[in-house]
C-alpha positions in Angstrom: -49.4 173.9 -57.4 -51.1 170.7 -58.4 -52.6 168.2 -55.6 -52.4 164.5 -55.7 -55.6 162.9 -57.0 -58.0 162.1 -54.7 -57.9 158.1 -55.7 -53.9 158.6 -54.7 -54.6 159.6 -51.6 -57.3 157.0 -50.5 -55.1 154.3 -51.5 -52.2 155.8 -49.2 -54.5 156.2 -46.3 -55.4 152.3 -47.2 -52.3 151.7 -47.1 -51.5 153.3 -43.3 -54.7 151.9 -42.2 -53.6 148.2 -43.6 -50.5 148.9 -41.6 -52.3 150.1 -38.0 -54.8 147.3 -38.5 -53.0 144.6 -39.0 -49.2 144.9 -38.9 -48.5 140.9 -38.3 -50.0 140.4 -42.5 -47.3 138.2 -43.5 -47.8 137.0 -46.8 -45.1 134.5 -48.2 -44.4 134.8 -51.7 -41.8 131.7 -52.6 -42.6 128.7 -51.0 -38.7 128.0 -51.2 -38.0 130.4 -48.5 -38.9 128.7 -45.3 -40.5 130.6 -42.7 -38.8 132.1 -40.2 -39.1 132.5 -36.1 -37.8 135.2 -33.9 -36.5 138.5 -34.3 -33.6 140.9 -34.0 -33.2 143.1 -31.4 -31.0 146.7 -31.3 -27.1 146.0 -31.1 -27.8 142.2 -32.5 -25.6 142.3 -36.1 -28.0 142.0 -38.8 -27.6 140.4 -42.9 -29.2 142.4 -45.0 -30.4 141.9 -48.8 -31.4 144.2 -51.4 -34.7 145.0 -53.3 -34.8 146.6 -56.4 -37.7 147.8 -58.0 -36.8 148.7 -61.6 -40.2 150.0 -63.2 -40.2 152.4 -60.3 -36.3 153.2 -59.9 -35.1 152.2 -56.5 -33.4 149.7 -54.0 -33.7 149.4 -50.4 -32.0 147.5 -48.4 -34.2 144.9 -46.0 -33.1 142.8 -43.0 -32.8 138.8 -43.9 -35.2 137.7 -41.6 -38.2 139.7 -42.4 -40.7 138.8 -45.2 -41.4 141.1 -48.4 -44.5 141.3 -50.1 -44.8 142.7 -53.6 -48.3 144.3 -54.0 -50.2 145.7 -57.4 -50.5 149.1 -56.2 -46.6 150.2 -56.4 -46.3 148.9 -52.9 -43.6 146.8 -51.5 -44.4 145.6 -47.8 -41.8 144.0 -45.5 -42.5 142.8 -42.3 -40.4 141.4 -39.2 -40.6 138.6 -38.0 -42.9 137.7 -35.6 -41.8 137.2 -31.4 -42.8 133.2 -30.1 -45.0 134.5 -28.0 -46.5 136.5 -30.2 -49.8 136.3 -32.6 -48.7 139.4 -34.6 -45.8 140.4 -36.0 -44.2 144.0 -34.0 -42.8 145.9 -37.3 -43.7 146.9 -40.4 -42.2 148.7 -43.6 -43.6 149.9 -46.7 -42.4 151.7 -49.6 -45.1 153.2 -51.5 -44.7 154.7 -55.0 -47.6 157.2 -56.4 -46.8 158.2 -60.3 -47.7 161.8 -60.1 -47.2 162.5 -64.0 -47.2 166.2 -65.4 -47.4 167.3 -61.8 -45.1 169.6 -60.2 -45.8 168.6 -55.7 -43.3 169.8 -53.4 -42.7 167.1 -50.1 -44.3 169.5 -48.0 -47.6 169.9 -49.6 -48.2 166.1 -49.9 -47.0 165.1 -46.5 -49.6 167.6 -45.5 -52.7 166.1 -47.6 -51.7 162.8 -46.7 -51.8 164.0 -43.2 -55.0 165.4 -42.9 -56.4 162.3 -44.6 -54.8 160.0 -42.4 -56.2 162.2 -39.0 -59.7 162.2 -40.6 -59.4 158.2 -40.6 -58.0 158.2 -37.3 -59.8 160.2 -34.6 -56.9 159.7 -31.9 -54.0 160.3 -34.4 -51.4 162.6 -32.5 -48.6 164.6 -34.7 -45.6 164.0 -32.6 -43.2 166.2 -35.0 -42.6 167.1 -38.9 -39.0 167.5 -39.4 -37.4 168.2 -43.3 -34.2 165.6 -44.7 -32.8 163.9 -47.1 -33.2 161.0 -48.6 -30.5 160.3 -51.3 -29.8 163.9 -51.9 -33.3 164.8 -52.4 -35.7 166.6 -50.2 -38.1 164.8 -48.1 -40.4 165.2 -45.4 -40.7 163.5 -42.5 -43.5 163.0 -39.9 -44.0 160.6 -36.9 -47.7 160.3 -35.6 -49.6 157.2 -33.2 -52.8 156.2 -33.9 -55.2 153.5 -32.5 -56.3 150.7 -35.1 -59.5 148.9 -35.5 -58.3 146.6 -32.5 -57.8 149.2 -30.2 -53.9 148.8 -30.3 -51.9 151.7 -30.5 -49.5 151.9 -33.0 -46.2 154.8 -34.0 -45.5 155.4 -36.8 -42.6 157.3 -39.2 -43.9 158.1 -42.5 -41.3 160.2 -45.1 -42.4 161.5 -48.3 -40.0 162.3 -51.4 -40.3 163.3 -54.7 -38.1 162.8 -57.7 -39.0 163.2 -61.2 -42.6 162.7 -61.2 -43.4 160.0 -58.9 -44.0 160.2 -55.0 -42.4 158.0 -52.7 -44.2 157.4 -49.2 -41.8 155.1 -46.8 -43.6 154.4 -43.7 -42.1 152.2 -40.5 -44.9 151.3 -38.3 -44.8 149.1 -34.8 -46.8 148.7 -31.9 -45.8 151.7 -29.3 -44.0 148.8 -27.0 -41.8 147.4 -29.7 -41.5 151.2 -32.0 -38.2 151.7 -30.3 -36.7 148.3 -30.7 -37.1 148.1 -34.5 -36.5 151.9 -34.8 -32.6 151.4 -35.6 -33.6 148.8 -38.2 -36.1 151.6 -40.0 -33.2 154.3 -39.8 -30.8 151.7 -41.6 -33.6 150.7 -44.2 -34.7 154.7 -45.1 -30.6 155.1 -45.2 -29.9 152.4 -47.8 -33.0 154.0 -50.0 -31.0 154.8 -53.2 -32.8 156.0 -56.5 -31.9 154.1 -59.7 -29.9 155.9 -63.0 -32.7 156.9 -65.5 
């Protein structure tokens, strides 16, 4: 069975540690969306708009009020909005998309590299469970893990890894332990509105 490249995986594990470093990066992309104060909270009825990423064959839904961020690496970033009294914004959500051309890598093998990269990075990480679903009829893999970041904050997270033709997909929700369970409904409602695209 063929492994993801080694570049693959550092990027990923970029990617998480982006994520438990610094999860209130808010980077505004069009100056003609204003920004935007406060946040949702579980039961609160929510607007949601859609993303759709045609060179790499998905949507996903996101909530109104948090920002995306379109990166160069395949990586879409949305973040909620950040509390008043808050520096840093609580949530995170990234969809990450790793072309794995010519390469036949089941859910389970790369959730479990990306794993034992990310718990190399992370000497406190903790593997709370690894569970299999499905994600838009396909196969994935799900894990949920905490880790402490560079600032000594400890942060959940739920990463799920699918595969479909030959391309990976890695979505990962992330939030400070405190606020994990308060945007956790949010995350469930974003991974279920993951659809792929007609080739």
């Amino acid at each position: 069975m063929s492994e993801i490249s080694r570049n693959d995986i550092i990027i990923s594990v970029s990617i998480v540690a982006m994520l438990l470093i610094s999860v209130g990066f808010i980077t505004l992309l069009n100056n003609n969306n204003p920004p935007v104060f406060g946040f949702f909270h579980e039961g609160e009825s929510q607007t949601f708009l859609t993303y759709t990423d045609n060179k790499n064959h998905y949507e996903i839904k996101y909530p109104n009020t948090w920002e995306r961020s379109v990166k160069l690496n395949n990586e879409v970033l949305f973040i909620a909005p950040k509390d008043a009294s808050s520096v840093s914004s609580p949530a995170g959500f990234v969809v990450k998309t790793i072309p794995t051309p010519g390469k036949n890598i089941s859910t389970d093998a790369a959730t479990k590299q990306l794993t034992s990269e990310i718990q190399a990075a992370h000497q406190d990480f903790n593997l709370e469970s690894t569970t299999t679903t499905n994600i838009d009829g396909k196969k994935a893999t799900k894990i949920i893990f905490t880790a402490t970041d560079s600032k000594l904050q400890n942060r959940k997270a739920m990463q799920i890894v699918i595969s479909n033709y030959e391309n990976l997909y890695i979505l990962t929700y992330k939030a400070s332990t405190d606020k994990y369970g308060s945007y956790e409904n949010t995350a469930n409602q974003m991974v279920d509105s993951f659809k792929f695209l007609p080739r």
